[in-house]
C-alpha positions as a LaTeX table, in Angstrom:
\begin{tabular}{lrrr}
\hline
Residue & $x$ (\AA) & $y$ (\AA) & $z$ (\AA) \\
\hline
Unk1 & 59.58 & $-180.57$ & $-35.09$ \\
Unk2 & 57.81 & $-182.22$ & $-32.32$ \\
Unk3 & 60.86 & $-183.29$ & $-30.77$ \\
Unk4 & 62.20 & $-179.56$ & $-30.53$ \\
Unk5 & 58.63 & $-178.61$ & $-29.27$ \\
Unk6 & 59.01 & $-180.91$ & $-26.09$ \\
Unk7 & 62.89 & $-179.97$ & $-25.48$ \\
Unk8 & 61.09 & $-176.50$ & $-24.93$ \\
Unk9 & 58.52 & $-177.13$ & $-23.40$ \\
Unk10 & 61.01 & $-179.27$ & $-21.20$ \\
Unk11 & 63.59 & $-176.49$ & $-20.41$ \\
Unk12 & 60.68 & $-174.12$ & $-20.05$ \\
Unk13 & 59.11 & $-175.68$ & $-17.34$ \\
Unk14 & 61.87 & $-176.63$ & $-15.61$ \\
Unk15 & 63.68 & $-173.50$ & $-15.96$ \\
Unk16 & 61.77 & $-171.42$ & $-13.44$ \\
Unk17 & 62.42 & $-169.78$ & $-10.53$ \\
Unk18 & 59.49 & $-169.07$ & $-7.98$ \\
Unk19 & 59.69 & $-165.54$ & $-6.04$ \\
Unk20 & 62.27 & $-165.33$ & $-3.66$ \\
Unk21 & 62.67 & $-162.39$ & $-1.00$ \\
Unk22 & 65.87 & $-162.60$ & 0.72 \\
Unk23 & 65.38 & $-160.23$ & 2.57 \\
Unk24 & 61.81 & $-160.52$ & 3.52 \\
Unk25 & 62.07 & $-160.24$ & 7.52 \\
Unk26 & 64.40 & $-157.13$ & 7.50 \\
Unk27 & 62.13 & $-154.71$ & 8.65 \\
Unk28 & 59.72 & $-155.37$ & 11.71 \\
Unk29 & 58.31 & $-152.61$ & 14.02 \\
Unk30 & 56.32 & $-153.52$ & 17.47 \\
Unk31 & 54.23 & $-150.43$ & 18.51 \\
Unk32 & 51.30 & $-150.46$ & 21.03 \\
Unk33 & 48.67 & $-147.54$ & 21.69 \\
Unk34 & 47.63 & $-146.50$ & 24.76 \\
Unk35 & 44.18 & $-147.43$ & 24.03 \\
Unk36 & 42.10 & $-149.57$ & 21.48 \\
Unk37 & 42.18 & $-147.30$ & 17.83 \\
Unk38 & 39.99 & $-147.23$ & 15.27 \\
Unk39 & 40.78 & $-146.12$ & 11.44 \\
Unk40 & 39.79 & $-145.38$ & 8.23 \\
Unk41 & 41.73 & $-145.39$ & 5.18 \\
Unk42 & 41.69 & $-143.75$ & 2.04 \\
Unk43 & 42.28 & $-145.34$ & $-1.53$ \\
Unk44 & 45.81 & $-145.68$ & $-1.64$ \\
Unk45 & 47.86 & $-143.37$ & $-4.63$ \\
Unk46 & 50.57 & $-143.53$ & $-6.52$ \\
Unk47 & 51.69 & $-146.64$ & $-9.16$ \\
Unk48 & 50.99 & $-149.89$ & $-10.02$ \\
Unk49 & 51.42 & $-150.78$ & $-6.68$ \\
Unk50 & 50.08 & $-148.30$ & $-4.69$ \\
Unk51 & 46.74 & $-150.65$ & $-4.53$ \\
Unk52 & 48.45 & $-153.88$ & $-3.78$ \\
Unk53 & 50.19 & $-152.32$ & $-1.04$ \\
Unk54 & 47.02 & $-150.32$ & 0.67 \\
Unk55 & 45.91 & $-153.85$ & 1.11 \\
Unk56 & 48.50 & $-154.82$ & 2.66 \\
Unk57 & 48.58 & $-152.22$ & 5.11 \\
Unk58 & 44.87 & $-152.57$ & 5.64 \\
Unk59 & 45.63 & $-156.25$ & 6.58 \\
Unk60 & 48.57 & $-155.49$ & 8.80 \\
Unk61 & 46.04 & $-152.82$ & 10.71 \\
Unk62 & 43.43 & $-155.11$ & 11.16 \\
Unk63 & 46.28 & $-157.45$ & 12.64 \\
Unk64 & 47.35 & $-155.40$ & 15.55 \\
Unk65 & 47.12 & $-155.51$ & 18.79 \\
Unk66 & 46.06 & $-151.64$ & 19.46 \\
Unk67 & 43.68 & $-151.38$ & 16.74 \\
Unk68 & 39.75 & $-152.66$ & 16.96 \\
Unk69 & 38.57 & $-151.76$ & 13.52 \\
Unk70 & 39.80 & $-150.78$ & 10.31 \\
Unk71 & 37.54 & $-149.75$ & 7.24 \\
Unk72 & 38.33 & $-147.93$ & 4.16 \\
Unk73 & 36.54 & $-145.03$ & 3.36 \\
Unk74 & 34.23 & $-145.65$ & 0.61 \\
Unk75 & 33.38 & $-148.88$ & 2.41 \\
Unk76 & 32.77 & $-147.25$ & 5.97 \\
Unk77 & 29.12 & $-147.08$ & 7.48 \\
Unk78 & 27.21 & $-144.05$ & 7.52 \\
Unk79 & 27.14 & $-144.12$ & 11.90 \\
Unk80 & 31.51 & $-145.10$ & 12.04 \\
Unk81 & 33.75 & $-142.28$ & 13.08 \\
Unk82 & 37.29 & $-143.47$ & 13.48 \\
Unk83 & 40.04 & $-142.29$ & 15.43 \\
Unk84 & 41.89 & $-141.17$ & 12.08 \\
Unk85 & 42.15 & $-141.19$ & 8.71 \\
Unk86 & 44.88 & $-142.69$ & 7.07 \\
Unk87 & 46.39 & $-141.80$ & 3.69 \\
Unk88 & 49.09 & $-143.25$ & 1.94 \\
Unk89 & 51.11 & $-142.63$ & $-0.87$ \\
Unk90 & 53.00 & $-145.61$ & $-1.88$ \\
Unk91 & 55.43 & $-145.51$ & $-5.06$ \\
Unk92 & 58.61 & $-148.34$ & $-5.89$ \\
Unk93 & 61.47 & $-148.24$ & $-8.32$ \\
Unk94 & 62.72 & $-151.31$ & $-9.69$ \\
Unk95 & 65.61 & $-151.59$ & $-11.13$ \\
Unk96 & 67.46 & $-154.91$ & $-13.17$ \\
Unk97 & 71.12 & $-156.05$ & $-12.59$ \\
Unk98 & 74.24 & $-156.35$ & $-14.88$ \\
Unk99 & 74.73 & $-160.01$ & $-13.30$ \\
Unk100 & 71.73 & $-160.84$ & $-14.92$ \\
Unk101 & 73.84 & $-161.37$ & $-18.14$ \\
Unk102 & 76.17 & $-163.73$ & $-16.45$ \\
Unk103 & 73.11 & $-165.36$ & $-15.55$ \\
Unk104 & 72.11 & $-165.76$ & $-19.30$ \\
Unk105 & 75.55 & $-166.44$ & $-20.62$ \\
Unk106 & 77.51 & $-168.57$ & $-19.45$ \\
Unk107 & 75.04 & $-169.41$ & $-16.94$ \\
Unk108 & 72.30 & $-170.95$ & $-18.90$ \\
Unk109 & 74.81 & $-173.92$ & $-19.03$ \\
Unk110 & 74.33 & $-175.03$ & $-15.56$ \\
Unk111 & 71.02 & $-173.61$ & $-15.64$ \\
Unk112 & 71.83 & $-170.71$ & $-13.08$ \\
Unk113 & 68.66 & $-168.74$ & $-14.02$ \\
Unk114 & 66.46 & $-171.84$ & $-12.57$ \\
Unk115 & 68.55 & $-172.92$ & $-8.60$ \\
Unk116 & 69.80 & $-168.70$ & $-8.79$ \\
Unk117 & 66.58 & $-166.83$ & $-10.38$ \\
Unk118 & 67.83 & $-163.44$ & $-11.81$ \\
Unk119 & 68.44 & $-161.08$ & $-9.49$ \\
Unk120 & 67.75 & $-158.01$ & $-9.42$ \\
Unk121 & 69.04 & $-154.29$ & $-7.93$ \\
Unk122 & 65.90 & $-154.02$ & $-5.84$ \\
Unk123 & 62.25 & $-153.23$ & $-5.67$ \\
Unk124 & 62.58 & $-149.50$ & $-3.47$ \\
Unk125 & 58.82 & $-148.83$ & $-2.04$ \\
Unk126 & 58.84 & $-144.92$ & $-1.11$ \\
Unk127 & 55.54 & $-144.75$ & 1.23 \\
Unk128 & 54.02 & $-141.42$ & 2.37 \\
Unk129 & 51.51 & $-141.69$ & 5.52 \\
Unk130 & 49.60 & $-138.76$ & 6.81 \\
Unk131 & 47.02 & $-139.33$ & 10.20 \\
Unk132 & 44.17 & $-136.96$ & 9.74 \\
Unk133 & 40.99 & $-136.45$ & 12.48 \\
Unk134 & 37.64 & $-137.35$ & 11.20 \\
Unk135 & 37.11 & $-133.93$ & 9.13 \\
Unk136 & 39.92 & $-132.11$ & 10.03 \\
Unk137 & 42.20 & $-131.07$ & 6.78 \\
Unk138 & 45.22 & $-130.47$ & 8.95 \\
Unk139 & 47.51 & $-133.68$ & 9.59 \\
Unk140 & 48.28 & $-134.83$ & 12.98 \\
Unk141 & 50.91 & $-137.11$ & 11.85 \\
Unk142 & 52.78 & $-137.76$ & 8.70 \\
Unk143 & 56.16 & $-140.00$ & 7.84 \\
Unk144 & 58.06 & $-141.17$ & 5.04 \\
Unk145 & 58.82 & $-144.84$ & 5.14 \\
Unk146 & 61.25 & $-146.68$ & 2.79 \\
Unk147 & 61.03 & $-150.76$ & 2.04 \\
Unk148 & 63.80 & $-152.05$ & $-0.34$ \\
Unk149 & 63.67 & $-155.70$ & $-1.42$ \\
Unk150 & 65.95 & $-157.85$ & $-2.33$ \\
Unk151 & 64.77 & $-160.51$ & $-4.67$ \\
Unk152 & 64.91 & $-163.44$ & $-7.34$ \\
Unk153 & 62.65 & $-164.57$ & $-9.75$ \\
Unk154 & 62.71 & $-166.10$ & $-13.34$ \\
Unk155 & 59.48 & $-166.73$ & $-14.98$ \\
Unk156 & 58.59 & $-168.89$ & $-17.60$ \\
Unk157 & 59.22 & $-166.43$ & $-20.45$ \\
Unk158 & 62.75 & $-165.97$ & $-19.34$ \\
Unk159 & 63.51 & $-169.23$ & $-18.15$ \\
Unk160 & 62.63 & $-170.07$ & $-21.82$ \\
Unk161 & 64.63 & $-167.35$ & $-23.75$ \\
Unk162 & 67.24 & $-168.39$ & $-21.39$ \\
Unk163 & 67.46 & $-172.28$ & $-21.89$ \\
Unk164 & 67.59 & $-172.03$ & $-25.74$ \\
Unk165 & 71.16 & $-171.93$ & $-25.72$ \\
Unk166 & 70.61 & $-176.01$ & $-25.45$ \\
Unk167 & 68.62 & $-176.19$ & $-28.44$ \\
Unk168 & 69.68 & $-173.58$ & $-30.73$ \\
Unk169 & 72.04 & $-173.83$ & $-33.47$ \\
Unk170 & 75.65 & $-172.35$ & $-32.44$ \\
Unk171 & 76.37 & $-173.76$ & $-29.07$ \\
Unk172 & 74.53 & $-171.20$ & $-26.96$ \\
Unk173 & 75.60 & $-168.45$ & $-29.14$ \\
Unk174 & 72.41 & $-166.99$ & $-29.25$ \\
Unk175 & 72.59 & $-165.85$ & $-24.92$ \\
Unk176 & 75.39 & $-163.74$ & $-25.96$ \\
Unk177 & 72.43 & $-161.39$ & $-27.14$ \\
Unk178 & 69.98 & $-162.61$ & $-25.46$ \\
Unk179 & 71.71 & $-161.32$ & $-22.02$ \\
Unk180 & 71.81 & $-158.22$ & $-22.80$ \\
Unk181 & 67.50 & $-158.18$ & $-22.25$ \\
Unk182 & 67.92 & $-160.23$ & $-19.06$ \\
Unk183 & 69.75 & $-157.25$ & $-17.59$ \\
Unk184 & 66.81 & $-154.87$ & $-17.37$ \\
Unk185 & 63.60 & $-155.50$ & $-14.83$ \\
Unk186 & 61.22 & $-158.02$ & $-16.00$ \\
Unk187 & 57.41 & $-156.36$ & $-15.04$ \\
Unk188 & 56.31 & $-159.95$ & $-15.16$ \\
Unk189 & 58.13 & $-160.70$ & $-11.32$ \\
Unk190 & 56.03 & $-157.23$ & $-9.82$ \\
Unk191 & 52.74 & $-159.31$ & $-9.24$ \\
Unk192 & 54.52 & $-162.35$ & $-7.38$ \\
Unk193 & 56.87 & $-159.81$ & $-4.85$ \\
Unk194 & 53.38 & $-158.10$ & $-4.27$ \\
Unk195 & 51.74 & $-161.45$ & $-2.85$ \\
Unk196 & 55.69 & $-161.95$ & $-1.42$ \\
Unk197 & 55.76 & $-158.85$ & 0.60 \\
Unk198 & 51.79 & $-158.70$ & 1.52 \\
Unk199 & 52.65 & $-159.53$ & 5.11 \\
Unk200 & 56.31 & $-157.89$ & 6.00 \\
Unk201 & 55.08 & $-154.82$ & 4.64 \\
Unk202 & 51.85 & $-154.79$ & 5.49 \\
Unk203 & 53.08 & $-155.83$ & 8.98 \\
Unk204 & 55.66 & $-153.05$ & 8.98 \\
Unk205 & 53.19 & $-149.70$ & 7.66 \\
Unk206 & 50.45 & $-150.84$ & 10.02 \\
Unk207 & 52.94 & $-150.35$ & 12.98 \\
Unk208 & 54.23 & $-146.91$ & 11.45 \\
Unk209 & 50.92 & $-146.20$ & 11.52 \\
Unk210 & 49.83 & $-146.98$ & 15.16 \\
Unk211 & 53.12 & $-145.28$ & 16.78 \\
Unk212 & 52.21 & $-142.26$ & 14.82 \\
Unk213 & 48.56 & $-142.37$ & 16.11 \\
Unk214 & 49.77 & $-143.10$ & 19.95 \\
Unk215 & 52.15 & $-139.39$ & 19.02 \\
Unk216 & 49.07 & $-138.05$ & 18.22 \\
Unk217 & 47.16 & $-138.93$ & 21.53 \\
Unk218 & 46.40 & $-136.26$ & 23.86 \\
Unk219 & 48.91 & $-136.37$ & 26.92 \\
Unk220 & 46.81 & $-137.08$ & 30.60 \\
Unk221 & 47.54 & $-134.71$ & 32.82 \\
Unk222 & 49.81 & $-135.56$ & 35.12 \\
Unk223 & 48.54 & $-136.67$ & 38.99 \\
Unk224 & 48.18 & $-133.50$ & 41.61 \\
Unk225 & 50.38 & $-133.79$ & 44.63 \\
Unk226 & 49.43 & $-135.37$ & 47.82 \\
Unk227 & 49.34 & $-133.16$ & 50.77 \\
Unk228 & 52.29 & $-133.73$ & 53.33 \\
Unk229 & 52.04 & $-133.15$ & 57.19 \\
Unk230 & 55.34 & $-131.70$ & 56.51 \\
Unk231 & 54.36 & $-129.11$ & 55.02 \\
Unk232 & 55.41 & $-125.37$ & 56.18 \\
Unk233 & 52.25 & $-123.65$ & 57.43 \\
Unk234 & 51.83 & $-119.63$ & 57.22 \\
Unk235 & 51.11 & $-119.29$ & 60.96 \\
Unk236 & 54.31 & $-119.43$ & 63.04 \\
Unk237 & 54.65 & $-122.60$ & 65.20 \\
Unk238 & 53.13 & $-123.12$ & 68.93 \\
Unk239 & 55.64 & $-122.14$ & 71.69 \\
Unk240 & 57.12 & $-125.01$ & 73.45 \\
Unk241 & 55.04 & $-126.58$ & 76.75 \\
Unk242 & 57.33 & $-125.71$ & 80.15 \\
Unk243 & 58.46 & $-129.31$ & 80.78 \\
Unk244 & 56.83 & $-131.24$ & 83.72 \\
Unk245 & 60.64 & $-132.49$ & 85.26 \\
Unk246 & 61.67 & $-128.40$ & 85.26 \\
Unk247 & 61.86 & $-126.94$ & 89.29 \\
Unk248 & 59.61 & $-123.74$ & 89.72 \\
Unk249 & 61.52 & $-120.83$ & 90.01 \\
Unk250 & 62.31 & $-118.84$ & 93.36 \\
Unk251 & 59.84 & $-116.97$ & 95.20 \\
Unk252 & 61.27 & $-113.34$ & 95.47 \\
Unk253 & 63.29 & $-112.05$ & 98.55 \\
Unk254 & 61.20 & $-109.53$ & 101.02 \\
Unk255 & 62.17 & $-106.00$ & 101.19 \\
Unk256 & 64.98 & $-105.49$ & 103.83 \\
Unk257 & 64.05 & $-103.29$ & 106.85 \\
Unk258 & 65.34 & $-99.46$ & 106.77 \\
Unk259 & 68.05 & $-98.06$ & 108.78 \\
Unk260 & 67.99 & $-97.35$ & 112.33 \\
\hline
\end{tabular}
């Protein structure tokens, strides 16, 4: 009995597969403001990991270039007006992976779930941002952004389930149904791709989020024209000086005398 304990314990442990985003630096956005910005943002809605992700983007605010301060509303002081209010809406679908049984069966013999992780079909992060001025219910901005991730992961629950096909009676028999649950999402990898994709997305939003505020900036108004000495004038032009070289004319002939 002891034995058995260890050889799980064992295979547990080393049957794990930290987070892995493969596609972690797909999206990247560099926008600048005309001017230093200042926000606000409201509590973040929507799942699970709406919160998470509001933190994110908070960080990734207080990270740019354009922006001087960032507060969220129920923290901000009583004299701070921002720029604008930011809301966002932030919901993700994940969704497991048929390869995930190959994973468990036959792959549990070379340990695929522990070098591979199981994959899965994605984590899809649908986020909603609206710009409001301090007070003003109207939006000045608003876009939809969409974040898919690609990822790995095998915990130590799976990794576990998984690796009994080494200690269980008949010969790994037992992954043939055990697969079957690997194909779905495990809710245990959401927490890890959170702390994964705190930066990227965070990162990513925050930009969204300043090129939608530098939209929203009132235009200058363009410079007013120099004056040109070229310029046509209402009064007709001078009439040309007699030139100094030019002969005078003629005096006129005297009368002749009359007839005789």
């Amino acid at each position: 009995m002891r034995t058995a304990v260890l050889i799980f314990a064992l295979c547990a442990i080393g049957c794990t597969h930290a987070i892995e985003v493969k596609n972690r630096n797909q999206y990247s956005l560099h926008a600048t403001a005309p001017r230093s910005l200042t926000f606000s943002m409201q509590l973040p809605v929507g799942d699970e990991t709406a919160r998470p992700l509001g933190d994110a983007t908070k960080d990734g605010l207080a990270a740019q270039s354009s922006v001087s301060r960032v507060t969220m509303v129920q923290e901000s002081p009583p004299d701070f007006t921002p720029d604008y209010v930011v809301s966002l809406q932030a919901r993700t679908e994940f969704t497991g992976s048929g390869w995930n049984y190959l994973v468990s069966f036959p792959g549990f013999l070379i340990f695929t779930h522990a070098w591979n992780g199981y994959a899965y079909g994605g984590a899809r992060t649908t986020t909603e941002i609206q710009l409001h001025r301090p007070g003003v219910a109207e939006a000045v901005g608003a876009r939809t952004v969409e974040t898919d991730w690609d990822f790995r992961h095998c915990d130590f629950g799976r990794g576990a389930w998984t690796s009994s096909g080494w200690y269980t009676p008949g010969y790994g028999g037992l992954n043939l149904v055990i697969g079957f649950f690997m194909i779905q999402y495990d809710t245990d990898a959401t927490e890890p791709l959170m702390a994964a994709v705190h930066r990227p997305y965070g990162e990513y939003i925050a930009n969204n989020i300043v090129e939608l505020a530098s939209s929203a900036e009132p235009k200058a108004a363009p410079p007013a024209p120099m004056p040109s000495d070229s310029a046509p004038s209402d009064s007709p032009p001078p009439a040309p000086a007699p030139s100094a070289a030019a002969p005078a004319p003629p005096p006129p002939a005297p009368p002749s005398p009359p007839p005789q």
